[in-house]
C-alpha positions as CSV (number, residue, x, y, z in Angstrom):
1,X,-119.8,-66.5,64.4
2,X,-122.9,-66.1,62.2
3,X,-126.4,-66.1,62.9
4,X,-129.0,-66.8,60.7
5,X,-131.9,-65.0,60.3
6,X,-135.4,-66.2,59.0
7,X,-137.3,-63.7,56.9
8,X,-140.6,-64.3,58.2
9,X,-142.3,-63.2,54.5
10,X,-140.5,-65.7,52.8
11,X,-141.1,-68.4,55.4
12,X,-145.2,-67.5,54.7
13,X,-144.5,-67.8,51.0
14,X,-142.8,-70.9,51.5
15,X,-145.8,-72.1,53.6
16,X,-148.4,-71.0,51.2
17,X,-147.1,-71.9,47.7
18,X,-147.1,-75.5,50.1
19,X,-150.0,-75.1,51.2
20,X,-151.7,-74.4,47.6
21,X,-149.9,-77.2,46.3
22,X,-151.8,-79.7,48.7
23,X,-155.0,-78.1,48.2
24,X,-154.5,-78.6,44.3
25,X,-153.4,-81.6,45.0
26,X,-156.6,-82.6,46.9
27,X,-158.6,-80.9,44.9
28,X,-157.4,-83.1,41.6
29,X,-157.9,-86.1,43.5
30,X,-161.0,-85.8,44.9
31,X,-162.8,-84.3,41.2
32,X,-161.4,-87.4,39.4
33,X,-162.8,-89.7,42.5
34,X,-165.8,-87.3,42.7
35,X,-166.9,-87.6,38.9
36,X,-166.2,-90.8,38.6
37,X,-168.7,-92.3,41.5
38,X,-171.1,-89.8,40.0
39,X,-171.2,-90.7,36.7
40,X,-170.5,-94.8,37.0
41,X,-172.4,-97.2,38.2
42,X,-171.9,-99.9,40.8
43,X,-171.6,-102.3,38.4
44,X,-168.8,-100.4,36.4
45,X,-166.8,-99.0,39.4
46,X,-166.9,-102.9,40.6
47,X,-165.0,-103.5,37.2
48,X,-162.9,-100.9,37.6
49,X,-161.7,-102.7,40.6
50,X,-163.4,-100.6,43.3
51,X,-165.1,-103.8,45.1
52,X,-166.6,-101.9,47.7
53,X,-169.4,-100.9,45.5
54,X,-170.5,-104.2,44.7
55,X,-172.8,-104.1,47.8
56,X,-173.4,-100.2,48.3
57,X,-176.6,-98.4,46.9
58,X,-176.4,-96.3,44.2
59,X,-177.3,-93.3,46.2
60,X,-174.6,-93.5,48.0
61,X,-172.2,-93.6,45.5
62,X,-173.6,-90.6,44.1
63,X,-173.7,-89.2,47.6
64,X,-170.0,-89.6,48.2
65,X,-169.1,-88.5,44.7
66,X,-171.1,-85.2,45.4
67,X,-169.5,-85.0,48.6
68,X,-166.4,-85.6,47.2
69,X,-166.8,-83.0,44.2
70,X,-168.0,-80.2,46.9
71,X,-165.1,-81.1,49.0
72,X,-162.6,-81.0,46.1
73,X,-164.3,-77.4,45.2
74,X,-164.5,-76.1,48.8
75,X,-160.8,-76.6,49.1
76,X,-160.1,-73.6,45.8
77,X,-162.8,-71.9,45.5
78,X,-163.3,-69.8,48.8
79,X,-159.4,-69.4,49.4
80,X,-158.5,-68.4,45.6
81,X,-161.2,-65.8,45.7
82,X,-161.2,-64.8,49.3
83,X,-164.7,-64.8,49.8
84,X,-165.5,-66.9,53.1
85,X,-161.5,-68.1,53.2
86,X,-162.5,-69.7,56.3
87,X,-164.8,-72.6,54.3
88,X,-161.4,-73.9,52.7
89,X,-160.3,-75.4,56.3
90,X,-163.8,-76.5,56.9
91,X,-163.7,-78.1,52.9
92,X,-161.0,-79.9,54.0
93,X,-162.5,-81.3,57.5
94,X,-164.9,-82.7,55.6
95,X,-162.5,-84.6,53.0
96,X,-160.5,-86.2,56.1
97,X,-163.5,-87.5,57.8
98,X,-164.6,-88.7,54.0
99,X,-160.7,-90.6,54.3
100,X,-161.5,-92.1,58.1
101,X,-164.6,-93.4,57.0
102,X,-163.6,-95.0,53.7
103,X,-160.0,-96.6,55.6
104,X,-162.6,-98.0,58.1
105,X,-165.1,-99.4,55.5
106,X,-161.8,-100.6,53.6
107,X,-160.2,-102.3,56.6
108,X,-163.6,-103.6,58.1
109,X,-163.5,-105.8,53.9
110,X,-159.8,-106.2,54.4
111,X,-158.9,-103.7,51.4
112,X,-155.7,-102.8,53.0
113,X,-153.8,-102.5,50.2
114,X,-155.7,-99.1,49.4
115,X,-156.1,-97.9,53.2
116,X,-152.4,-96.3,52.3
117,X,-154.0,-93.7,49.9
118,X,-156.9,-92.9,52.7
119,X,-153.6,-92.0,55.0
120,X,-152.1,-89.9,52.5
121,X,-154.8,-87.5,51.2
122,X,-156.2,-87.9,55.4
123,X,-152.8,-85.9,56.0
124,X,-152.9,-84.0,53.1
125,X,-156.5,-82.6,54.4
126,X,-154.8,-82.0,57.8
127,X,-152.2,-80.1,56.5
128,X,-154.3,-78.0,54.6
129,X,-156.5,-77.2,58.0
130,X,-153.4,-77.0,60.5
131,X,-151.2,-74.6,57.9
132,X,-154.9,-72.5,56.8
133,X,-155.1,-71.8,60.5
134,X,-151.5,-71.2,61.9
135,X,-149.2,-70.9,59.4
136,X,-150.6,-68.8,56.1
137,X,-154.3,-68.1,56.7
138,X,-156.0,-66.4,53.8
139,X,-157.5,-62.8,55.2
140,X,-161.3,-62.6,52.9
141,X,-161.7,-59.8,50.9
142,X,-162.2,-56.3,52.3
């Protein structure tokens, strides 16, 4: 009979090289949606298919898409260079509630066809703050 053992140092690799990946991944998403609210206008994002805009004020397009940019930043920057790791988690908070609030707003306008996405990078961001706090969380800097 054999038993196998789990080397707990690969099993963190494993989990980090993951857990980068979803951050990256996040972090992509988020600069593309993040630049683009900040540097269309309601009127251009409406023809780009993004209907929700038709009726939003500008500032808060740009709000979202500064939000958004920070978020996709916060989710790198303090983990790649260790300095306040502990903001990455917290970057990602802030990018599910942006997903909850934009599945609500699209389900209250029956947009359920995009709701899916909101899901997605919602678990993504969860993963990212569940595995950044129990399975490979970045020490900072000494």
């Amino acid at each position: 009979m054999t038993t196998t053992e789990t080397n707990p140092i690969r099993t963190n690799k494993v989990w980090n090289i993951a857990l980068w990946v979803a951050q990256a991944a996040l972090a992509a998403m988020f600069l593309m949606a993040g630049y683009m609210k900040l540097s269309s206008g309601p009127a251009e994002m409406v023809a780009m298919g993004m209907m929700w805009a038709e009726n939003a004020p500008a500032a808060l397009i740009k709000f979202i898409g500064l939000a958004e940019v920070a978020g996709a930043l916060g989710v790198i920057l303090p983990a790649a260079t260790r300095i306040m790791p502990d903001l990455t988690k917290l970057a990602a908070l802030g990018l599910a509630v942006i997903m909850v609030l934009a599945a609500g707003l699209h389900i209250m306008r029956g947009e359920l066809g995009v709701v899916p996405m909101n899901v997605v990078l919602f678990a993504l961001a969860a993963f990212v703050i569940w595995g950044r706090t129990n399975k490979a969380p970045i020490a900072p800097r000494d």
